[in-house]
C-alpha positions as CSV (number, residue, x, y, z in Angstrom):
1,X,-2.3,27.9,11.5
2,X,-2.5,25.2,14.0
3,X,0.8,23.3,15.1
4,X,1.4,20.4,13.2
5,X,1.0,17.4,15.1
6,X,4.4,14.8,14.8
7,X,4.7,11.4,16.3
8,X,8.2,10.1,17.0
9,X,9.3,7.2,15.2
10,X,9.2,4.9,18.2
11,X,5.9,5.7,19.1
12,X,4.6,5.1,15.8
13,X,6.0,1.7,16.0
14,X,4.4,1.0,19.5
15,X,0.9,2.2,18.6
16,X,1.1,0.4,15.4
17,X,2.1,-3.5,17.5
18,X,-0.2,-2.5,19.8
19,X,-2.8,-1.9,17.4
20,X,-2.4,-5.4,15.1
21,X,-1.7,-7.6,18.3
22,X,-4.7,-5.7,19.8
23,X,-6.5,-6.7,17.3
24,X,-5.0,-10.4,16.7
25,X,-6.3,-11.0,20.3
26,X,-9.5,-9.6,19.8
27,X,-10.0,-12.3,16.6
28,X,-9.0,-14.8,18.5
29,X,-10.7,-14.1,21.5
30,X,-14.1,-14.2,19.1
31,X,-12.7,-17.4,17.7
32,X,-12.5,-18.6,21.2
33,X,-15.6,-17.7,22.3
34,X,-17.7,-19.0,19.5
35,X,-15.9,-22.4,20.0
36,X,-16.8,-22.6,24.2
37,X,-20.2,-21.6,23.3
38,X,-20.3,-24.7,21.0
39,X,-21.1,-22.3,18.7
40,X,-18.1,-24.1,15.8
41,X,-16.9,-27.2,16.2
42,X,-13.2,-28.1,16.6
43,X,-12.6,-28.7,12.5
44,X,-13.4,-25.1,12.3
45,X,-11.8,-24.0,15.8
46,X,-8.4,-24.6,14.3
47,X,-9.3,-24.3,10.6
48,X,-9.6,-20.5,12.2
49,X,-6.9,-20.4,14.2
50,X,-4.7,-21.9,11.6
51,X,-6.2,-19.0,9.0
52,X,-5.5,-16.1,11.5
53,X,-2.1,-17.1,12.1
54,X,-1.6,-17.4,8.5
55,X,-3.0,-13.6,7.7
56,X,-1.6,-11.9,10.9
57,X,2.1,-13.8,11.1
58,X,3.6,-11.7,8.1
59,X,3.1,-8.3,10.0
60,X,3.4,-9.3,13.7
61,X,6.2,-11.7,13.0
62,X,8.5,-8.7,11.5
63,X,7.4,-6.2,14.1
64,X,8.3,-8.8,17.2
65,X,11.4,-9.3,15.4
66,X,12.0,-6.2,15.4
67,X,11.3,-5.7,19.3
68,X,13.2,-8.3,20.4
69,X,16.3,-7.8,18.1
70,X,17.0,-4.1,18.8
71,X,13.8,-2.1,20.0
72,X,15.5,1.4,21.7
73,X,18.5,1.4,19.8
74,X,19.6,4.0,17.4
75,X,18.6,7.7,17.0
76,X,14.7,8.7,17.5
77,X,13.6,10.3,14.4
78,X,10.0,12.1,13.5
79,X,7.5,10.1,11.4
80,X,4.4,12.2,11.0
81,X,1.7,11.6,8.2
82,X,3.6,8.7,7.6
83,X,2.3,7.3,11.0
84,X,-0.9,8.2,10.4
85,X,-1.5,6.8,6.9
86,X,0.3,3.5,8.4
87,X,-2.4,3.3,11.3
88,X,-5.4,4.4,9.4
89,X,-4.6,1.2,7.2
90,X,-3.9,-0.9,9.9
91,X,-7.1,-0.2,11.4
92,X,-8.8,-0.5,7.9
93,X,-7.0,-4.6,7.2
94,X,-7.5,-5.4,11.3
95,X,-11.3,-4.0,10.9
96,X,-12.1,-5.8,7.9
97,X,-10.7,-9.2,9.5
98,X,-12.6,-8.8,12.5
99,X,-16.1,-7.9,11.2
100,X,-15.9,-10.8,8.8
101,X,-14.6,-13.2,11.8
102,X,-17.7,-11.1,14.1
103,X,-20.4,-11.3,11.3
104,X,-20.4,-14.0,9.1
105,X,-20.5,-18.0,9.9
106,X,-16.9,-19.3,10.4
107,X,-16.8,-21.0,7.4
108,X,-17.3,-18.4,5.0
109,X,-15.4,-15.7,7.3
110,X,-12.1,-17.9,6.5
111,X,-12.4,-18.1,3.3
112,X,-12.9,-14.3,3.4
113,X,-9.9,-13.6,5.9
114,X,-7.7,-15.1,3.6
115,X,-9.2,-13.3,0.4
116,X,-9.5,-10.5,2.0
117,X,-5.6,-10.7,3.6
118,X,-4.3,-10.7,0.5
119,X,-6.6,-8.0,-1.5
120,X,-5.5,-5.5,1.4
121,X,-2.0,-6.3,1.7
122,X,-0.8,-3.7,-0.4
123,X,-2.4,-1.5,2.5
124,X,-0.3,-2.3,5.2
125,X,2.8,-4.1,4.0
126,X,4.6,-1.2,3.0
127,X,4.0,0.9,6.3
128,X,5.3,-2.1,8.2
129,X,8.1,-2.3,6.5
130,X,8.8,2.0,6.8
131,X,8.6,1.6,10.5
132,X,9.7,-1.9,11.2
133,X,12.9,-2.6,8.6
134,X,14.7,0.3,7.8
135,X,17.8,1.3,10.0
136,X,16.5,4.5,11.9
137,X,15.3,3.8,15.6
């Protein structure tokens, strides 16, 4: 059998902020773009700004929390499939955002941000919480 591949705990988290504020930047630098390029106009500039704050601001807000309030202290502890399950999601929400924001015009890619936020929030919300609240790092 092979050897089982573990992640520390603080890892995890890293990978994981790294990954959603990776990914928050990339929306927003699409978002961005499209408005130089006088592609949207400024209604929908910061009708998509104000919608990716609003679907990314749960989940980076508690992981910066976290950072800045205690990051390094504590005991390191193994987190394993648990890490994985927790990025294969993340990656699953942050993909979904950004092809909608990449494919679609603005104005429908909003609308389906938010739907699509909330229909997938069962995906990440509890691995956020396993690595970002609970009293082990």
């Amino acid at each position: 059998m092979g050897k089982k591949r573990i992640i520390k705990i603080n890892n995890a988290r890293k990978v994981l902020l790294s990954c959603w504020l990776g990914f928050f930047l990339l929306d927003l630098a699409v978002v961005m773009f499209y408005f130089l390029a006088r592609w949207i106009e400024l209604d929908n500039f910061m009708a998509a700004l104000k919608q990716l704050s609003a679907s990314f601001a749960p989940y980076l807000g508690v992981m910066l929390l976290f950072y800045w309030g205690r990051a390094g202290k504590g005991k390191t502890i193994k987190a394993g499939w648990s890490f994985w399950l927790a990025l294969v999601g993340s990656i699953i929400w942050n993909g979904v955002i950004f092809l909608f924001i990449v494919v679609g015009p603005i104005e429908d890619a909003l609308e389906s941000t938010r739907d699509i936020g909330v229909l997938l929030a069962w995906l990440v919300a509890g691995a956020i919480g396993y690595f970002f609240a609970q009293d082990n790092a």
